[in-house]
N, C-alpha and C positions, 0 to 999 in steps of 0.2 A: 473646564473638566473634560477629557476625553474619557469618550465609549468605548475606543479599540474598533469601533467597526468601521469599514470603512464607505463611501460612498452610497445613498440609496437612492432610489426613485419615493421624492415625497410629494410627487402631484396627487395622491390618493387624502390627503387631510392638510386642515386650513393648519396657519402656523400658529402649534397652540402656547409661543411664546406671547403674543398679541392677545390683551385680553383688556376691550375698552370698557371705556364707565357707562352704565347703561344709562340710559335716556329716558325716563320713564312719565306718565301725563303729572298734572298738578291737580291733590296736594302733594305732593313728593312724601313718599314711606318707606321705610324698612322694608315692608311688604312686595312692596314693586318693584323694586330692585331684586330682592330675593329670588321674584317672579322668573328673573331673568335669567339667574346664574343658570349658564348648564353643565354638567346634564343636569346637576342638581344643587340646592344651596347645602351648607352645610347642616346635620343632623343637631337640632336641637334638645338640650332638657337630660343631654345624656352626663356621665360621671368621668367622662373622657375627656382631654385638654385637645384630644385632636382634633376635632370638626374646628378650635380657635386658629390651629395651627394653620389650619386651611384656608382659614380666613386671613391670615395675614401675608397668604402670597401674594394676595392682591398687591398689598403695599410693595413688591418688588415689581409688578408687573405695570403698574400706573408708574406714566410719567407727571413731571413739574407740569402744568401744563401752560402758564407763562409761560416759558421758555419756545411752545409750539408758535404762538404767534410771530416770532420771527425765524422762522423757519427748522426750526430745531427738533427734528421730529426724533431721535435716539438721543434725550436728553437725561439728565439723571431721573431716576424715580422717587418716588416718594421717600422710602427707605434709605435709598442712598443721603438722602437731605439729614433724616434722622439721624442715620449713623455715625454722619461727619460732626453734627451737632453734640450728639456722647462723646465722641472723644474729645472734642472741643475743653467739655467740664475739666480734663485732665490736665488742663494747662491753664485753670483759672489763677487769675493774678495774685500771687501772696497776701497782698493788701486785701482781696477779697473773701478770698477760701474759706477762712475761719468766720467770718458772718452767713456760711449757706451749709446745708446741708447736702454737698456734693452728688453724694452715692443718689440720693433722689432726687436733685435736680437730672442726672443720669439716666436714670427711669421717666423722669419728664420728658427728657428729649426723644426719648425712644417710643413713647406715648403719646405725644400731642396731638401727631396729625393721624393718629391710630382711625378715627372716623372718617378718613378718607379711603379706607377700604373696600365703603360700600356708597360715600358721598359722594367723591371726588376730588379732586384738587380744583376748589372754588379762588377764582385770582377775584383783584379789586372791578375789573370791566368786566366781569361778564352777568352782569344785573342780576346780583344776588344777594337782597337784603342782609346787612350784619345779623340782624333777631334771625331769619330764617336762616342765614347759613349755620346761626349756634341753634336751632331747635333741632334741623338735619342731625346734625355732629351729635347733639347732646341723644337723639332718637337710637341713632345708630351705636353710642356707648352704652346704650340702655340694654340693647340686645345683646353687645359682645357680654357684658357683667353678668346678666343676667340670663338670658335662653342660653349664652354657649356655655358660662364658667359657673352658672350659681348653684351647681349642683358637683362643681369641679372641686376635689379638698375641702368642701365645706363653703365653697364661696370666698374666701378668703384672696385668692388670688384676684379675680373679678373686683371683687369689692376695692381692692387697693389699685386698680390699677382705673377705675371708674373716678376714686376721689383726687389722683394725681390727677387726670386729666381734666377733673373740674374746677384745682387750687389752679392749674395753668390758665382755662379759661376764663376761670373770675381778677386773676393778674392783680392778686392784692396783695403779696407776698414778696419779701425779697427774694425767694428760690424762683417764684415765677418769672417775676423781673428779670431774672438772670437766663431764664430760658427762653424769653422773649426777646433777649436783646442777644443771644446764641440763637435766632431764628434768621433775625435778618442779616446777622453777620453772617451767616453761612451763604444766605442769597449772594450780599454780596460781594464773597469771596468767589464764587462760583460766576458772576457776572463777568469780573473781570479775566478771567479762565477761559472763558469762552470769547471775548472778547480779541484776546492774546491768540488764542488757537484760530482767529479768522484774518489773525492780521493785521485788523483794523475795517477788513469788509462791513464787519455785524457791527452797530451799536445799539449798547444792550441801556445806555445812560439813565431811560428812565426808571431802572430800577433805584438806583442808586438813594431818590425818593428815602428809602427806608431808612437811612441811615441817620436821618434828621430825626426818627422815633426813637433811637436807642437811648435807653434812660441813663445804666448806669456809665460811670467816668470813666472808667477802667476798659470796659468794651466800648465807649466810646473812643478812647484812643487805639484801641483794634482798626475800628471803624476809619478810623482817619489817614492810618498806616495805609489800608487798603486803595482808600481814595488818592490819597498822595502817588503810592505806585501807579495809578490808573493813568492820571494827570500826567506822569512821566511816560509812559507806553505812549499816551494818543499825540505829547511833545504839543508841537504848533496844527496840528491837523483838526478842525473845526468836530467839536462833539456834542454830546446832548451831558448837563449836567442833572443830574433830575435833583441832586438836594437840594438845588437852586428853583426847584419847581417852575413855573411858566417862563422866569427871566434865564431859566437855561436849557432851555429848548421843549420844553413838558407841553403837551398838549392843555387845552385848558381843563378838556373833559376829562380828560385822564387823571391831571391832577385831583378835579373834585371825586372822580371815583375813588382814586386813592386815600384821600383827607377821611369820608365817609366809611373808609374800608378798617383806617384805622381807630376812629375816634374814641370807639369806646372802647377798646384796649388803652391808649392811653389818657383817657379820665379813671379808668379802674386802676391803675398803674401810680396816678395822682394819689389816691386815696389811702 
């Protein structure tokens, strides 16, 4: 989007495009984070949807942050992940469609990682308990529902978008199923994206990992599409398979981070 203006001197203020996850001591709260925003967090308890509004720039302004470990420092954001995942639902397979209820799997996707606003983008290695990365998450929906929205329409909006994101996280549903397995197909479509854009420099393999969670059939053969194209790009040239976990190049530890990262998504997903 252009200003019309042209050319300034912006050595007078930091770039307020750039806006990290704050770092705060342990136990990790809502509080301390809040601490941080400047100049200010958002105004709580008020009948206004805007202080949420403000809240959810974050999700454009945080990156993937997998993606940073291999060098990928202007990678997609949070949002960008979401929003490819909504439209994703618009192409669910015929055979599927009529068993989900689309429009809010739609709103799932656009809500799941809504608690990384103020958590973060928590990956499998970076030593962060499953129970604690969902108490963070579940702390941090507590506030958007509640101190931003429960006084917003009556609460209603808060309220519904508090209980979508906790049918996603308890993953016992087929709409959640569907949005969880629209989670890692986007990683890894976006894997091999990046992958293509270096050439073959980057190998991004061990995500690939996820695709071995995807429950249902249907996105499983998404999933395989993907991998087959991949397989055809890298041809004869030596790569990391990560759905093959350790026998296709995965580190060991990586793997058990990984295993551990997903377990209880998928025993809830069993159920």
């Amino acid at each position: 989007m252009s200003s019309g203006v042209g050319n300034r001197d912006t050595s007078g203020f930091a770039d307020p495009g750039i806006v990290p996850t704050p770092t705060v001591s342990e136990p990790w709260s809502v509080e301390k984070v809040l601490a941080t925003l400047a100049p200010a967090p958002p105004a709580e308890g008020t009948d206004s949807p805007i202080p949420y509004f403000h809240i959810l720039e974050r999700l454009k302004t945080s990156k993937r942050e997998g993606w940073r470990r291999f060098g990928i420092e202007r990678g997609e954001s949070i949002s960008d992940h979401m929003y490819r995942m909504s439209l994703m639902t618009m192409l669910c397979p015929p055979a599927l469609a009529p068993k989900l209820d689309l429009f809010k799997c739609m709103k799932m996707c656009l809500i799941h990682d809504m608690a990384e606003a103020l958590v973060g983008d928590i990956t499998p290695v970076d030593g962060v308990t499953k129970p604690e990365k969902s108490r963070r998450e579940a702390e941090t929906m507590d506030y958007i529902s509640k101190n931003l929205l429960g006084k917003v329409y009556g609460g209603l909006a808060g309220a519904e978008i508090r209980a979508i994101w906790q049918e996603y996280e308890d993953s016992k549903t087929l709409d959640s199923h569907f949005v969880h397995d629209l989670d890692k197909m986007e990683l890894l479509s976006q894997m091999v994206e990046y992958e293509k854009r270096t050439n073959k420099a980057l190998d991004l393999g061990e995500f690939a990992y996820v695709a071995t969670r995807i429950v249902l059939p249907e996105i499983k053969a998404w999933a395989e599409e993907v991998l087959k194209e991949r397989e055809e790009f890298w041809g004869a040239k030596e790569h990391v398979h990560g759905e093959e976990g350790v026998d296709g190049g995965v580190e060991a530890e990586k793997r058990k981070d990984q295993e551990a990262y997903y377990d209880k998504e998928s025993e809830a997903a069993a159920h």
